[in-house]
LOROZA-975360 format. One line per 2 residues: number of its first residue (from 1); their letters; for each residue x negated, y, z negated of N, C-alpha, C. Coordinates in steps of 0.02 Angstrom, whole numbers, plus 50000, padded with zeros to 5 digits. Atoms other than C-alpha are relative to their C-alpha. Layout:
<recs>
NUM> A> X/Y/Z/X/Y/Z/X/Y/Z | ...
</recs>
This chain:
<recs>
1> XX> 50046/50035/49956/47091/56873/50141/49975/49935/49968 | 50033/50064/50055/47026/56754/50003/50043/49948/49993
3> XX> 49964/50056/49981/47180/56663/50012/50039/49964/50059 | 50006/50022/49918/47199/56636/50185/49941/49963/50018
5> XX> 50048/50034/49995/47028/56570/50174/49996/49917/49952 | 49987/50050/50038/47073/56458/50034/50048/49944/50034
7> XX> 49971/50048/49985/47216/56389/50126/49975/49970/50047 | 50039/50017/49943/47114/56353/50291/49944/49952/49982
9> XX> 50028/50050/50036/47014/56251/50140/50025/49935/50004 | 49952/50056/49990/47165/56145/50122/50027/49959/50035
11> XX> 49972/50049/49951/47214/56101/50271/49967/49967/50037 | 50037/50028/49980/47062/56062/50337/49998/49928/49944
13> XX> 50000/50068/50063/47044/55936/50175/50052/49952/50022 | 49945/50040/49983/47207/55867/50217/49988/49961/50054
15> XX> 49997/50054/49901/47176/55839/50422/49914/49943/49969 | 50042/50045/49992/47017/55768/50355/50014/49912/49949
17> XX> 49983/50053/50059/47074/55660/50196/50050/49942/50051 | 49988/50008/49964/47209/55596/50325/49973/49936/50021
19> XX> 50041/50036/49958/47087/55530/50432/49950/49943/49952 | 50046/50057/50060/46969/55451/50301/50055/49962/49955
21> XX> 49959/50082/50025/47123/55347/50231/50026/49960/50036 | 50002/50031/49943/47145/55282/50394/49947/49969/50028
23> XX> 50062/50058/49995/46966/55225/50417/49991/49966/49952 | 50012/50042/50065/46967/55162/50234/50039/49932/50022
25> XX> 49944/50060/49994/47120/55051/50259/49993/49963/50052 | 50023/50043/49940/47049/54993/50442/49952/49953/49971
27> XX> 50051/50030/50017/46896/54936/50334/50011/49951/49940 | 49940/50064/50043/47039/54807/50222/49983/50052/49947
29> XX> 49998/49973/50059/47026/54954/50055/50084/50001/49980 | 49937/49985/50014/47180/54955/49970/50033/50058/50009
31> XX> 49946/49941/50010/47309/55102/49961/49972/50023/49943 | 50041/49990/50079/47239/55116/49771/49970/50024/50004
33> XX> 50090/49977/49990/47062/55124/49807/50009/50055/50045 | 50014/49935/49967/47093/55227/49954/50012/50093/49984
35> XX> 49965/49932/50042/47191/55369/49845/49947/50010/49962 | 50053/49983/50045/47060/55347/49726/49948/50057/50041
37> XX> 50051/49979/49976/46910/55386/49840/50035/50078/50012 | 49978/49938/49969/47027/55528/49909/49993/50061/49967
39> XX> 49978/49967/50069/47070/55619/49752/49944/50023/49971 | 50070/49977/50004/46874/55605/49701/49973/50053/50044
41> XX> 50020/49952/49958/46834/55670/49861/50013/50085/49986 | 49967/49922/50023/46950/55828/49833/49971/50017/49966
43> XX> 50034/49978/50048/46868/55862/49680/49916/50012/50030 | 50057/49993/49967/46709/55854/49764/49979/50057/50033
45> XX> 49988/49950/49949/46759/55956/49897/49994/50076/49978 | 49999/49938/50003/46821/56099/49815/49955/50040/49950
47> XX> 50058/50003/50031/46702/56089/49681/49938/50057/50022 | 50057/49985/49977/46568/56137/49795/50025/50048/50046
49> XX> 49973/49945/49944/46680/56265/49909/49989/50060/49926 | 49988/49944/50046/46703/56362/49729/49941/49983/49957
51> XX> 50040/49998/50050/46528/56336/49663/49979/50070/49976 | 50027/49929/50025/46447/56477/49573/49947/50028/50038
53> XX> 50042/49957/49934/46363/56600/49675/50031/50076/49988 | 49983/49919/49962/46378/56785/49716/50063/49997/50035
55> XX> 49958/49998/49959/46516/56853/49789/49977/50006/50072 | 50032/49964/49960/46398/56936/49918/49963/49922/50047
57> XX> 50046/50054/49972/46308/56761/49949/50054/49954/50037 | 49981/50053/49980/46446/56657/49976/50069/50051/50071
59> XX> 49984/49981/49937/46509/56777/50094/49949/50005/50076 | 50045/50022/49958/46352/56763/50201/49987/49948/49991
61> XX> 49990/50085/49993/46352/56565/50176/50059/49995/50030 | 49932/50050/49969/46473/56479/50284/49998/49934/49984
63> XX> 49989/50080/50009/46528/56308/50235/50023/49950/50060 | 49963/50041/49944/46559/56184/50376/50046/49965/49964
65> XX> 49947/50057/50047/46723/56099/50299/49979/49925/50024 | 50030/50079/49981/46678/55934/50403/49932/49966/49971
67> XX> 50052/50037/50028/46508/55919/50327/50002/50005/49932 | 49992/50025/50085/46563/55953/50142/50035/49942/50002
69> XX> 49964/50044/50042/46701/55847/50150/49958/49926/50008 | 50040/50058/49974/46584/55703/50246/49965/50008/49940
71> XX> 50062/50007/50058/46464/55745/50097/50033/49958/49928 | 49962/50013/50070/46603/55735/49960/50018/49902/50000
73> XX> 49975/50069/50015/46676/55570/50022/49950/49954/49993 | 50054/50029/50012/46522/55482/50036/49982/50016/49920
75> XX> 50040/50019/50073/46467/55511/49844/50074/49960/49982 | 49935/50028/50003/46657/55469/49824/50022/49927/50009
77> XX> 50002/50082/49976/46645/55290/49918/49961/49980/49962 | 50056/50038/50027/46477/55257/49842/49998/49986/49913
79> XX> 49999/50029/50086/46547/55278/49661/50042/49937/50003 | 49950/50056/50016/46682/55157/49697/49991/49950/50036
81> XX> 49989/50044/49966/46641/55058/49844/49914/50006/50002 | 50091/50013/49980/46415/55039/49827/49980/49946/50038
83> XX> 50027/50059/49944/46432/54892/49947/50000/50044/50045 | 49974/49973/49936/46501/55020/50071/49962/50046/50040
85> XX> 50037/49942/49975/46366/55157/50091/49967/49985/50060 | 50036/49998/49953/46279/55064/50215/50029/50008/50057
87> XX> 49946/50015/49936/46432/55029/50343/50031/50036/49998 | 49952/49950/49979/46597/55124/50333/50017/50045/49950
89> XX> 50002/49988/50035/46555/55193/50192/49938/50072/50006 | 50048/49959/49980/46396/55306/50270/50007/50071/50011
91> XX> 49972/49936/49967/46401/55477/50315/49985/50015/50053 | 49977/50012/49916/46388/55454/50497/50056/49955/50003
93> XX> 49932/50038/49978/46533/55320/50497/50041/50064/49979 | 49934/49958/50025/46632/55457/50387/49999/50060/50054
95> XX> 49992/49984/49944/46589/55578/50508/50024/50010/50070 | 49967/50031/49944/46637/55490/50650/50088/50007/49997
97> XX> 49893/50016/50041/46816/55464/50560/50022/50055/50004 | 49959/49935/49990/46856/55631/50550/49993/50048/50042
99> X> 50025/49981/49931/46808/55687/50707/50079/50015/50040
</recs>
């Protein structure tokens, strides 16, 4: 079950990562930068899907995948791109993006 849940991690990451290098690159980021932010993100992501906790807790926590990863990429943009947080860089624009 745990890895059926894990992969349903991944692919959500993917349909979302996807999408956020497609609003990056609409917003002129390079290919570079945009892998960068991506790659951070991931780490972000799963980071915080496999933080430390109870087994018991993080089975009564649900994670929305759309609002970690919106959480992840946003610290993600803002390390690399701190012009960007206000515009397409926000976590309502990122939001929007992977919608």
């Amino acid at each position: 079950m745990a890895e059926a849940h894990g992969d349903g991690d991944s692919i959500h990451f993917a349909h979302y990562a996807g999408k956020l290098e497609s609003h990056l690159r609409k917003n002129g980021i390079s290919c570079h930068d945009a892998d960068l932010i991506i790659e951070e993100s991931s780490v972000l992501y799963f980071e915080k899907l496999h933080s430390s906790g109870s087994k018991l807790s993080k089975l009564i926590r649900k994670h929305d995948p759309a609002q970690l990863f919106a959480e992840s990429a946003k610290k993600a943009i803002e390390r690399h791109l701190p012009e960007a947080k206000d515009t397409f860089g926000s976590y309502g624009e990122i939001t929007k993006c992977i919608r």
